[in-house]
KOLGUFI-357493 format. One record per residue (C-alpha): residue in three letters; x, y, z. Coordinates in steps of 0.05 Angstrom, whole numbers, padded with zeros to 5 digits, always signed. Layout:
N
ALAXYZ/...
This chain:
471
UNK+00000+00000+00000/UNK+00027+00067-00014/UNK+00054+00113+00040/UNK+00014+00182+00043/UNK+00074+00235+00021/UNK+00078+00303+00057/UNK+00119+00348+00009/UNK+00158+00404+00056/UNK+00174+00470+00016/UNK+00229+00519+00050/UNK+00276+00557+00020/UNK+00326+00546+00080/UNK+00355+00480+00075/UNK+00370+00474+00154/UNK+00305+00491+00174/UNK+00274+00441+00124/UNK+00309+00396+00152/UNK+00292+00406+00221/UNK+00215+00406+00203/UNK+00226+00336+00168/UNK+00245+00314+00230/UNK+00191+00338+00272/UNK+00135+00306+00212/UNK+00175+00232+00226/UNK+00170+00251+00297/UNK+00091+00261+00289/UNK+00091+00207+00237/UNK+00108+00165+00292/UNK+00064+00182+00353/UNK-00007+00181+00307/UNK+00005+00116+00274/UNK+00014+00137+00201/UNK+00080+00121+00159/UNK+00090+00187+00113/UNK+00135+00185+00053/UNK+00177+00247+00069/UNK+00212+00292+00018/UNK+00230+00368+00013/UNK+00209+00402-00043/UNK+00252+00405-00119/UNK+00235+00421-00184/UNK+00238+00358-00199/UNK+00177+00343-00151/UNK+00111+00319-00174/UNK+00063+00375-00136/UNK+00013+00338-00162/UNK+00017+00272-00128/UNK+00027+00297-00047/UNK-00031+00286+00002/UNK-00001+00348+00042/UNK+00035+00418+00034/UNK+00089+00449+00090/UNK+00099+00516+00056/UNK+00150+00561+00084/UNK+00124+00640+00069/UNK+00185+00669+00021/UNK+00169+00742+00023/UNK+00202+00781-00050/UNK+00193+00857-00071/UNK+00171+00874-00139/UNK+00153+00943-00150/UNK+00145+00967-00077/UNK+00089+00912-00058/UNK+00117+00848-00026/UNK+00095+00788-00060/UNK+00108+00718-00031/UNK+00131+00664-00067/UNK+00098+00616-00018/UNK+00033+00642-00054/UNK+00050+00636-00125/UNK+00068+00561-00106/UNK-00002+00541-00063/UNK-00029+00571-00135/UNK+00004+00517-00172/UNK-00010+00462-00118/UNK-00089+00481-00115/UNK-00087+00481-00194/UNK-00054+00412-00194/UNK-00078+00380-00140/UNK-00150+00410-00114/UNK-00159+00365-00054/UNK-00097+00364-00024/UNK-00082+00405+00037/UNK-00022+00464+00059/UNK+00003+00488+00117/UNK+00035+00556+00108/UNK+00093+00576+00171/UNK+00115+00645+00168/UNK+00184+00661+00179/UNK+00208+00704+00232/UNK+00233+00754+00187/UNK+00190+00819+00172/UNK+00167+00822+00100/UNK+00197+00888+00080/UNK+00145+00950+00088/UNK+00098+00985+00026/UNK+00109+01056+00015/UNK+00046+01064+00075/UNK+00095+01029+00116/UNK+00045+00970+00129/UNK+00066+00895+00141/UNK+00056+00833+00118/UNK+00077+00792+00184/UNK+00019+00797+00225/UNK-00046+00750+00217/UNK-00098+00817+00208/UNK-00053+00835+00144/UNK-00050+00765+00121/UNK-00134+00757+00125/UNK-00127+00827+00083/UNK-00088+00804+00039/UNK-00135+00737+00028/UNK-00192+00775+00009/UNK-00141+00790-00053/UNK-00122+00723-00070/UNK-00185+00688-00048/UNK-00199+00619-00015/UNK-00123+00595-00036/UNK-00105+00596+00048/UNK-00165+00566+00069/UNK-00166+00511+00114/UNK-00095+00517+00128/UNK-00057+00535+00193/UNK-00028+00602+00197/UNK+00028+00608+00247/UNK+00060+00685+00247/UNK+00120+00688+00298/UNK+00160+00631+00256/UNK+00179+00564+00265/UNK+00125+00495+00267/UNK+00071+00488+00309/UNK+00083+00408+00321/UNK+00023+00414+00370/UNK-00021+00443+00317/UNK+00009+00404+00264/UNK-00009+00336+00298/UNK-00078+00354+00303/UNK-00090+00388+00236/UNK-00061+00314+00208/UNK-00100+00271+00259/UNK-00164+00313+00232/UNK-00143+00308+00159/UNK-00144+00231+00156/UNK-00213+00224+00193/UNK-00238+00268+00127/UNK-00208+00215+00086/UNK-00156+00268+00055/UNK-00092+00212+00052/UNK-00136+00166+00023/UNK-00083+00116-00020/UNK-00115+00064-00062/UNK-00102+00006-00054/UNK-00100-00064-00095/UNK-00151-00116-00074/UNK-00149-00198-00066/UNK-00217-00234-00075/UNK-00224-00308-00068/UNK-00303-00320-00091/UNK-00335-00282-00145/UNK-00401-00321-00146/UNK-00416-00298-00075/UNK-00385-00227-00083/UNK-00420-00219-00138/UNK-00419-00169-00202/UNK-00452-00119-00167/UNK-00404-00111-00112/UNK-00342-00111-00161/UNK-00366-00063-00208/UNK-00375-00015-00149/UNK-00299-00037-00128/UNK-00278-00025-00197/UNK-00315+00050-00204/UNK-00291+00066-00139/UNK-00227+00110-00148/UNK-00198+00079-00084/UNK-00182+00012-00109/UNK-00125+00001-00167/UNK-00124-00073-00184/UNK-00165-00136-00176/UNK-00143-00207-00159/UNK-00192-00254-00166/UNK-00188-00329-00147/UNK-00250-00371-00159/UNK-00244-00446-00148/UNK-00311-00455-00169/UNK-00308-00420-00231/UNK-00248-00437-00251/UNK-00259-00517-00254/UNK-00338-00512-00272/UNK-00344-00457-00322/UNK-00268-00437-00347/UNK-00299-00402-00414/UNK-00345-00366-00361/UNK-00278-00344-00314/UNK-00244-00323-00373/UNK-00302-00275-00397/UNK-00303-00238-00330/UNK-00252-00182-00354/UNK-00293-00172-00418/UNK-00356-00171-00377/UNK-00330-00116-00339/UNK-00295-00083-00398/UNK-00225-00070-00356/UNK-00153-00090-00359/UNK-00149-00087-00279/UNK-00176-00152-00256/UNK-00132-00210-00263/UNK-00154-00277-00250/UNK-00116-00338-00210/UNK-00121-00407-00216/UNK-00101-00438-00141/UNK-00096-00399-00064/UNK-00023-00392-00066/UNK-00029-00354-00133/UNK-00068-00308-00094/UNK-00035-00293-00038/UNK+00028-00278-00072/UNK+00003-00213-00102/UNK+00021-00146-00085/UNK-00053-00146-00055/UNK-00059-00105-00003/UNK-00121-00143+00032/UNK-00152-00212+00019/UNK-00224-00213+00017/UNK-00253-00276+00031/UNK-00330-00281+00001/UNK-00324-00359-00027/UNK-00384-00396+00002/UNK-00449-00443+00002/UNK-00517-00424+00005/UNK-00552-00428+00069/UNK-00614-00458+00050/UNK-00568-00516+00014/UNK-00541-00533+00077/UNK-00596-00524+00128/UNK-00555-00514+00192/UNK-00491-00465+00214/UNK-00447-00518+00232/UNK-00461-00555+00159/UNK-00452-00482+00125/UNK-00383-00477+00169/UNK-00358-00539+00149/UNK-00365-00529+00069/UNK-00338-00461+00072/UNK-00284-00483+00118/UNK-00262-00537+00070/UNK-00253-00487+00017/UNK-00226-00426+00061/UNK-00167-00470+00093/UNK-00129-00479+00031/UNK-00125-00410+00030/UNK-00106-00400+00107/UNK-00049-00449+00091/UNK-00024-00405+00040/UNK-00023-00339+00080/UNK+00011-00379+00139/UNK+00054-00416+00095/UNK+00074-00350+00045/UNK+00074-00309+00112/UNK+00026-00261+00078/UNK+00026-00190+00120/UNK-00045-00163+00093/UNK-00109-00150+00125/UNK-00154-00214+00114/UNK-00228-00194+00111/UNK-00273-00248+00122/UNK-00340-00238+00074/UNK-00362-00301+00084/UNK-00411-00330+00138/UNK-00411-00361+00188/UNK-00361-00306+00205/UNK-00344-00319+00269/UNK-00327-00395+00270/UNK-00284-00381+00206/UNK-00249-00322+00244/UNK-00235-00366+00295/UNK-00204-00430+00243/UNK-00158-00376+00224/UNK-00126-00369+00288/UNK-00122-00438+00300/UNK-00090-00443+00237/UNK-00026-00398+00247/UNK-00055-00325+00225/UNK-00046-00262+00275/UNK-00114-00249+00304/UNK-00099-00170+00287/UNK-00098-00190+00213/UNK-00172-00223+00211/UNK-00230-00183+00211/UNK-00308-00203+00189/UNK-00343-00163+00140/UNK-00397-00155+00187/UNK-00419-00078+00168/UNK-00485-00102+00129/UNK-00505-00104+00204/UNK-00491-00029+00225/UNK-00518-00015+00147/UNK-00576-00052+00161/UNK-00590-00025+00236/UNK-00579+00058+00214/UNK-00620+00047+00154/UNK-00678+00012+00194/UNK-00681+00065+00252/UNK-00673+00113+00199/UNK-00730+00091+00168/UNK-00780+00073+00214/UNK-00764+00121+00281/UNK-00717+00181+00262/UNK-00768+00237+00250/UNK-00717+00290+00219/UNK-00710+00275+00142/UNK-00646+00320+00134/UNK-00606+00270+00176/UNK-00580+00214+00139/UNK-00566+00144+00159/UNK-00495+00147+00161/UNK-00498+00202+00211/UNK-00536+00166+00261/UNK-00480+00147+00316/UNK-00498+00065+00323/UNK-00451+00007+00325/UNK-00465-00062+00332/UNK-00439-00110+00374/UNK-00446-00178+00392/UNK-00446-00236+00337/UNK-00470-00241+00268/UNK-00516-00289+00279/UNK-00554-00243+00348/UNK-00518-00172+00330/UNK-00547-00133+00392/UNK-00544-00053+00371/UNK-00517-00007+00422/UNK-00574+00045+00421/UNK-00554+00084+00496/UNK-00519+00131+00447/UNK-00576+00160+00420/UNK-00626+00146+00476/UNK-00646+00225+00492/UNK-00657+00243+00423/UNK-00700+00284+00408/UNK-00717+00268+00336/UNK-00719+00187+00363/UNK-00795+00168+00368/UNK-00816+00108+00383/UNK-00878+00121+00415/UNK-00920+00095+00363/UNK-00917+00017+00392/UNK-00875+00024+00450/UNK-00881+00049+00518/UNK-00818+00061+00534/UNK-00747+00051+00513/UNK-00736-00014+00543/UNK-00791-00042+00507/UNK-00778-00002+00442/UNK-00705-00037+00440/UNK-00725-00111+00449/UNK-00767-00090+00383/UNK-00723-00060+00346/UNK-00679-00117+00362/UNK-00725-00177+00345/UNK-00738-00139+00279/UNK-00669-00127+00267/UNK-00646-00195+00270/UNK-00711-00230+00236/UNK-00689-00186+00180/UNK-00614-00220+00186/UNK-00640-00295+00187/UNK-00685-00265+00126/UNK-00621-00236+00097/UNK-00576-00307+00113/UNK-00638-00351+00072/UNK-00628-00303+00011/UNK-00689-00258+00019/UNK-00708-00236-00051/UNK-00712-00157-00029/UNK-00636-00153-00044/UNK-00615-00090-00035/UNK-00659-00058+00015/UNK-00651-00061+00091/UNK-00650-00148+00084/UNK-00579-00145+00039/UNK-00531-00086+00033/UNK-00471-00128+00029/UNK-00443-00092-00020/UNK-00453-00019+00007/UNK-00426-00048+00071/UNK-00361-00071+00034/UNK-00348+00001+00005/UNK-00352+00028+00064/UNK-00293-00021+00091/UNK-00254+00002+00034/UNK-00259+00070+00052/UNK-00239+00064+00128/UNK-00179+00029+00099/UNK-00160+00075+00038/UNK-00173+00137+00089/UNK-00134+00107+00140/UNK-00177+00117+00195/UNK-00161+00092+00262/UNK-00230+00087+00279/UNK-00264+00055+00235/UNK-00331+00089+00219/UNK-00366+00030+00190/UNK-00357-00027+00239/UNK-00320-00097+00237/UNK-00313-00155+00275/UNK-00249-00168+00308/UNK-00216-00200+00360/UNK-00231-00190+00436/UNK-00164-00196+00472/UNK-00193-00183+00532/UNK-00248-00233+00538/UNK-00217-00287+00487/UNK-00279-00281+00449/UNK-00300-00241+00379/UNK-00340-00193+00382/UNK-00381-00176+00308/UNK-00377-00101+00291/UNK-00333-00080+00345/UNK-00300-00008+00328/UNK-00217-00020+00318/UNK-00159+00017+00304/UNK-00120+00006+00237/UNK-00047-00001+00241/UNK-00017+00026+00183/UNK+00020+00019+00144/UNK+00018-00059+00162/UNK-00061-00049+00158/UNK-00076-00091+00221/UNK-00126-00078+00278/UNK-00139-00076+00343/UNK-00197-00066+00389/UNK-00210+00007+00420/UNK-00257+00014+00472/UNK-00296+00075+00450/UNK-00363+00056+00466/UNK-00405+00071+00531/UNK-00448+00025+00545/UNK-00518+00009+00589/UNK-00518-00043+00637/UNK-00578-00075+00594/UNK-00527-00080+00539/UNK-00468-00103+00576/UNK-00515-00162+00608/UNK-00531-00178+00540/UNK-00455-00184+00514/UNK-00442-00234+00569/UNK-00493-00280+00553/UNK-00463-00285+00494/UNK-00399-00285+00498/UNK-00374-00356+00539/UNK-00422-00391+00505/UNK-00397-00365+00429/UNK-00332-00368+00454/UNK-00338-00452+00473/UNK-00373-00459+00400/UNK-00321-00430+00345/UNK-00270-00467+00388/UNK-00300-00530+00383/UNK-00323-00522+00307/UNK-00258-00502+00287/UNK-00223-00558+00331/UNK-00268-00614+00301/UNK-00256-00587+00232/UNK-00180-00595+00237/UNK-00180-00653+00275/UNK-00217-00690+00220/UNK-00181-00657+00160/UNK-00109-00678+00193/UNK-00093-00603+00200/UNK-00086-00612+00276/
């Protein structure tokens, strides 16, 4: 995956030096690798994520112009959404004939009524030198807006189950470079039909793979896992883990064996079990994660739907995550208890009562969802809407992810669907962040579950090795 690049622009070479410094130093304590490189002509302005601009003050005919301008110019024209930080020297600009200044900030916001909007956003520091204090937070704020967003290149084992819809989003999204796909299923039983995929998508960037090992030895930057049976073939969750399982392993084996380093996001169900073989298999826990979002998709657009009584808020702004398993996802609703635009009162007497609803509707519409409702699409199947919206935690970077995942509970030994995480970069693993409050209602309910869930993926997984000799 490529490193975000921060592109420092001073015309003093020790003092450029000294603020590449400080950016590794911040690199360091937020979590996020930067490619680092002081400016030359030879620089692409084009391709940096973010701007240090050093103000270089020149006179031409009695009015100072600065250099540092004429250059954010260039940058805007070139590269719209990036973002600059301008750092006055500590040297005066020479005066105008009135004898005015150009070093304080009231002169500055003058002067950008002149040249416009080409400061905005930025940090404007006026007695010289970096603001690291300001600078961490201005870059800490700039990747939750998604502004280092890298794309990235993509490993998919399972196109029947993905599906065509959910790779021609991938495709026309501008956050993912390459494809590689690995279908076992299409490969062996319809090899003309394999072939054709590239054509049926009209693109040179999917490239197809004939065995797991194949796979995992592209420069893929995440393996998502989406091969699978249908439910209503097998009948029961321990029969639908033990055909996936059969063809997911081979796969495990190769990351373990070819010591792959990516995130593995696992599409298929049942999620947790399979999460769970992984581990047992050899893979770092902070490398798996389930493509569980369709739940928090599903859960914001239901409440959106039926009880949120302002129409200007969207579902995506309404502050739920689920938690729990895929199979009884239990939404953590205490967050949005006093609102006032929440109305349940049609129905329910109170909110205790309104959230065992909401719940038994919410997960009637997951079993409806698991036995391949036909209203795909709407609030039954938004698998995926919810897979986009993985890619774009990852491509952003963001440490909290603002669609939800399953992943690992070090604490309790036990995984916990949709739990918020952090992303490591640039290794792009995760780990759990406790940034939830929570009722007692709802932490009752997460221990119910979690013993039991935890004794059951153990002993699938264990009885599925044991038999196949992995063990």
């Amino acid at each position: 995956m490529e490193r975000p690049k921060i592109v420092i622009i001073d015309r003093d070479k020790e003092a450029g030096e000294k603020t590449k410094k400080e950016v590794e130093k911040v690199s360091k304590r937020i979590g996020l690798e930067f490619e680092t490189r002081k400016y030359s002509r030879l620089c692409d302005l084009s391709k940096g994520h973010l701007y240090l601009i050093r103000s270089i003050p020149e006179i031409r005919k009695e009015e100072p112009i600065d250099k540092a301008e004429a250059i954010a110019r260039r940058i805007s024209e070139q590269n719209p959404k990036s973002r600059k930080i301008l750092i006055l020297g500590q040297e005066e600009h020479e005066k105008t004939g009135s004898g005015e200044s150009y070093e304080t900030l009231e002169s500055l916001q003058k002067r950008e009524e002149r040249v416009g909007k080409l400061w905005d956003g930025v940090i404007l520091k006026t007695k010289g030198g970096l603001d690291i204090k300001k600078l961490e937070q201005n870059i800490s704020k700039t990747r939750e807006e998604g502004s280092f967003s890298t794309p990235i290149n993509i490993g998919i084992m399972g196109y029947g189950r993905f599906g065509k819809g959910s790779l021609r989003k991938a495709l026309s999204s501008s956050l993912v470079k390459e494809i590689n796909l690995f279908s076992d299923h299409y490969s062996k039983k319809n090899p003309a039909g394999y072939k054709a995929i590239k054509h049926t998508h009209l693109t040179d960037r999917i490239n197809l793979h004939y065995n797991p090992e194949s796979l995992v030895n592209t420069d893929s930057d995440l393996l998502f896992v989406a091969t699978g049976l249908p439910f209503e073939a097998i009948g029961t969750r321990e029969g639908l883990f033990r055909g996936t399982a059969e063809k997911v392993a081979p796969l495990f084996d190769a990351v373990v064996r070819e010591n792959y380093k990516g995130l593995i996001i696992i599409g298929s169900n049942p999620i947790e079990p399979l999460l769970r073989l992984g581990q047992e298999m050899g893979i770092d826990p902070k490398q798996l994660v389930g493509e569980s979002v369709t739940d928090t998709v599903r859960t914001r657009k239901l409440l959106s739907e039926r009880y949120i009584t302002d129409e200007e808020i969207s579902e995506q702004e309404i502050p739920i995550y689920v938690l729990g398993t895929h199979q009884q996802p239990i939404p953590i609703l205490s967050e949005i208890k006093k609102r006032s635009d929440l109305d349940y009162s049609q129905g329910y007497s109170s909110f205790d009562e309104f959230r065992k609803g909401f719940i038994r509707i919410l997960r009637r519409s997951g079993k409806r969802a698991m036995r391949g409702s036909e209203k795909s699409g709407d609030i039954y199947s938004d698998a995926p809407r919810g897979f986009m919206e993985m890619i774009k935690d990852i491509t952003n970077l963001r440490r909290r992810a603002k669609s939800c995942w399953s992943v690992y509970d070090f604490n309790n030994g036990h995984y916990f669907t949709n739990s918020p995480v952090q992303l490591e970069y640039p290794s792009l693993r995760v780990s759990p962040t406790k940034l939830l409050e929570i009722d007692d209602w709802e932490k009752q309910e997460l221990e119910k579950q979690r013993n039991k869930n935890f004794k059951i993926q153990r002993k699938l997984a264990g009885r599925f090795l044991e038999k196949y000799g992995r063990k």
